[in-house]
C-alpha positions as CSV (number, residue, x, y, z in Angstrom):
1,X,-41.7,28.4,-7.8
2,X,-38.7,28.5,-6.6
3,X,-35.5,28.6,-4.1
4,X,-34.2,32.1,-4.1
5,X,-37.6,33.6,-4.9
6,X,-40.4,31.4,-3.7
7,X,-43.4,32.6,-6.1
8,X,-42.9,34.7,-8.9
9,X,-45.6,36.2,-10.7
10,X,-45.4,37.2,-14.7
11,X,-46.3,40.7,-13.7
12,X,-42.7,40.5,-11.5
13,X,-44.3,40.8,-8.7
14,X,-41.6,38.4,-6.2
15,X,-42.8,36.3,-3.0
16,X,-40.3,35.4,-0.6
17,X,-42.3,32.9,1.7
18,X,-40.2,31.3,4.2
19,X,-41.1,31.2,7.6
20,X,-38.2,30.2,10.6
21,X,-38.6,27.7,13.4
22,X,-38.8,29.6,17.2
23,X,-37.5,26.7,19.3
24,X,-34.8,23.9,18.6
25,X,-35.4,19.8,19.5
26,X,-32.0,20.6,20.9
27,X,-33.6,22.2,23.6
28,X,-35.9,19.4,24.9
29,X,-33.1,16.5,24.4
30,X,-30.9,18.0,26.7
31,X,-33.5,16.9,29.6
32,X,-33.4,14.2,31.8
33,X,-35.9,12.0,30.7
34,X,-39.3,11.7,33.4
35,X,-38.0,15.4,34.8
36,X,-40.3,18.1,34.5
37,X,-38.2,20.6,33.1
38,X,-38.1,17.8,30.0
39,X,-42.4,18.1,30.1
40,X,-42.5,21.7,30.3
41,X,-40.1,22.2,27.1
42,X,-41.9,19.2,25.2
43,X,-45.4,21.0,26.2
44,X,-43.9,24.5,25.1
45,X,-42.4,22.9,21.8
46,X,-46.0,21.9,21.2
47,X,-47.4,24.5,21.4
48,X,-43.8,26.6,19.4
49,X,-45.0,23.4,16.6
50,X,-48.8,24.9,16.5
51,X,-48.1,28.2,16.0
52,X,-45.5,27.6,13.3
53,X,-48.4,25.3,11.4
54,X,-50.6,28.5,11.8
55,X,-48.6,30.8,10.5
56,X,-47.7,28.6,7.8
57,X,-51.2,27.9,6.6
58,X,-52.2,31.5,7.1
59,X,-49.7,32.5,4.8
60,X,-50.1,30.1,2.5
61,X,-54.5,30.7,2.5
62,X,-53.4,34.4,1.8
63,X,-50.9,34.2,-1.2
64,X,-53.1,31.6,-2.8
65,X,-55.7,34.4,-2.6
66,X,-53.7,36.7,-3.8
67,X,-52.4,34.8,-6.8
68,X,-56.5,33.2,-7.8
69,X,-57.2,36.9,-8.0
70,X,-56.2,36.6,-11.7
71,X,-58.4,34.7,-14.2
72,X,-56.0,32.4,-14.9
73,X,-53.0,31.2,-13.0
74,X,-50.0,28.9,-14.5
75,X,-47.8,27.1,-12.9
76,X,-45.2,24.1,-13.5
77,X,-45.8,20.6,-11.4
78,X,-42.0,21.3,-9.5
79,X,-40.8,18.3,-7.3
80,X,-40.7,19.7,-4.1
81,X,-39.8,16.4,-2.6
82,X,-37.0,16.3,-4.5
83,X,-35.3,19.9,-3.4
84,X,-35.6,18.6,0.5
85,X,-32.9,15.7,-0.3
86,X,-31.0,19.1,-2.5
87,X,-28.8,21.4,-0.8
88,X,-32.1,23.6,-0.2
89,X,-33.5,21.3,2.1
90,X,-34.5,23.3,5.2
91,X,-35.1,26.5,2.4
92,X,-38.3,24.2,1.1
93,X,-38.8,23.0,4.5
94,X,-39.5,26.1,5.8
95,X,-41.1,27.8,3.1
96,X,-44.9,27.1,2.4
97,X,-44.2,26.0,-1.2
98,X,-45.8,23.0,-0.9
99,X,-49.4,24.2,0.7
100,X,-49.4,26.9,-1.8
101,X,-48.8,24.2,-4.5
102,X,-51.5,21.8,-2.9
103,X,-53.9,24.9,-2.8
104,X,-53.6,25.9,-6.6
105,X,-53.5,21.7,-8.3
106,X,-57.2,21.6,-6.1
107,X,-58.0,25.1,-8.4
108,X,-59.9,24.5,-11.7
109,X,-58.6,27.9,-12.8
110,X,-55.1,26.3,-12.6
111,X,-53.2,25.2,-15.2
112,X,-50.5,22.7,-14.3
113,X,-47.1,22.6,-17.1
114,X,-45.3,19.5,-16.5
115,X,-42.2,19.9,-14.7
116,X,-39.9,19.3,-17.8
117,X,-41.3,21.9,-19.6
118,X,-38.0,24.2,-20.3
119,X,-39.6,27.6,-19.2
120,X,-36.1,28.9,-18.1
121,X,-34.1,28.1,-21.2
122,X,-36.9,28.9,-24.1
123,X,-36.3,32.2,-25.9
124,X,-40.0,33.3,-26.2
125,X,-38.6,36.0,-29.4
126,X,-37.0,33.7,-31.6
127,X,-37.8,30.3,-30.1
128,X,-34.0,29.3,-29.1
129,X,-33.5,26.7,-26.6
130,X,-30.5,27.5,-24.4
131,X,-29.2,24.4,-23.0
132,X,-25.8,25.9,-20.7
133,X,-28.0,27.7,-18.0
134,X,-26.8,27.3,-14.5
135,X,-28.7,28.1,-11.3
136,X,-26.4,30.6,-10.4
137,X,-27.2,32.5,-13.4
138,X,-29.8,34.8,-12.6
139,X,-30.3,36.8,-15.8
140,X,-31.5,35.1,-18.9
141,X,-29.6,36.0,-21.9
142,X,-30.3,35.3,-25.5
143,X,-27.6,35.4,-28.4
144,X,-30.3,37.3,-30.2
145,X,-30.6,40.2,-27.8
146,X,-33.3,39.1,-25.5
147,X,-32.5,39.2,-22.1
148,X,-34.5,39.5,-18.9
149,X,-34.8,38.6,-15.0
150,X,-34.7,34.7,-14.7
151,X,-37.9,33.8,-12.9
152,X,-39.8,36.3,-14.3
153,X,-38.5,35.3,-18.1
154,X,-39.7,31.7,-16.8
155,X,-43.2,33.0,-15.6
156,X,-43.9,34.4,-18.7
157,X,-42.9,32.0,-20.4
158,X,-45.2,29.2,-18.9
159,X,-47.9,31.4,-20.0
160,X,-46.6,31.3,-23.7
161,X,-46.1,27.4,-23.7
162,X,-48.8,26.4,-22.2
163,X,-51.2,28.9,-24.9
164,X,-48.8,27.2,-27.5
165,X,-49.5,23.7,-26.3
166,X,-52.8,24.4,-26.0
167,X,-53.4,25.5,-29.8
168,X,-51.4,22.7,-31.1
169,X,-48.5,24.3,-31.9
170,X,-46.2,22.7,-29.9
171,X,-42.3,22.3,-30.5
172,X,-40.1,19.6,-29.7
173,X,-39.9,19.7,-26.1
């Protein structure tokens, strides 16, 4: 998960899930308060609300679909709450990150990393850690020649730690 591209998949397949607001509350405090103009735009941001909610949980139902269709799915617990206080707050508030996230930790096929795992800065060839990554950097690169699409480097790579954590093999994380 993340900001840029929502959901990325090992196989690089990229989900960009975000889904914008129709009406403003703008709209409704301009009213006078008791007037009916105010009721009809608090009635018709009601209903702006619902469909929003539908659409969200629609979309959400149908990528989690998508994404159980493979045996097994990995994913690393993000803090979601924490990117709304971020500069991407209204990117994560519109998105349906955090359905889709609810949706697959409920999954027994799921298999949860923790969210200090460093799946963006592990070389999976030679085992590097590479500590100087920004967020604006959107190629990982290796000093021993690896180099490959960020999220889809960190995909794959939550598939290789978690089998490696798994077998008992695990570094010093």
């Amino acid at each position: 998960m993340g900001i840029k591209t929502t959901i990325t998949t090992s196989d690089g397949r990229k989900f960009k899930v975000l889904i914008e607001e129709e009406m403003s509350k703008a709209d409704s405090q301009r009213r006078k308060k008791g007037s009916s103009n105010r009721y009809r735009t608090r009635k018709l941001m009601r209903k702006s609300y619902q469909k929003l909610g539908n659409k969200k949980r629609d979309v959400a139902n149908k990528i989690t679909h998508e994404l159980l269709e493979h045996s097994i799915v990995y994913m690393q617990d993000e803090n979601l709450t924490g990117w709304h206080k971020g500069l991407f707050g209204k990117t994560v508030q519109h998105s349906v990150l955090g359905l889709v996230k609810k949706k697959l930790m409920l999954h027994e096929r799921v298999i949860v990393l923790p969210q200090r795992m460093p799946t963006t800065k592990y070389c999976p060839k030679y085992g590097n850690l590479k500590k100087d990554i920004k967020l604006s950097d959107r190629v990982y690169e290796c000093p021993c020649g690896y180099h490959e699409d960020r999220d889809i480097h960190a995909a794959r790579n939550m598939i290789l730690l978690s089998k490696r954590n798994t077998c008992g093999t695990q570094g010093s994380f």
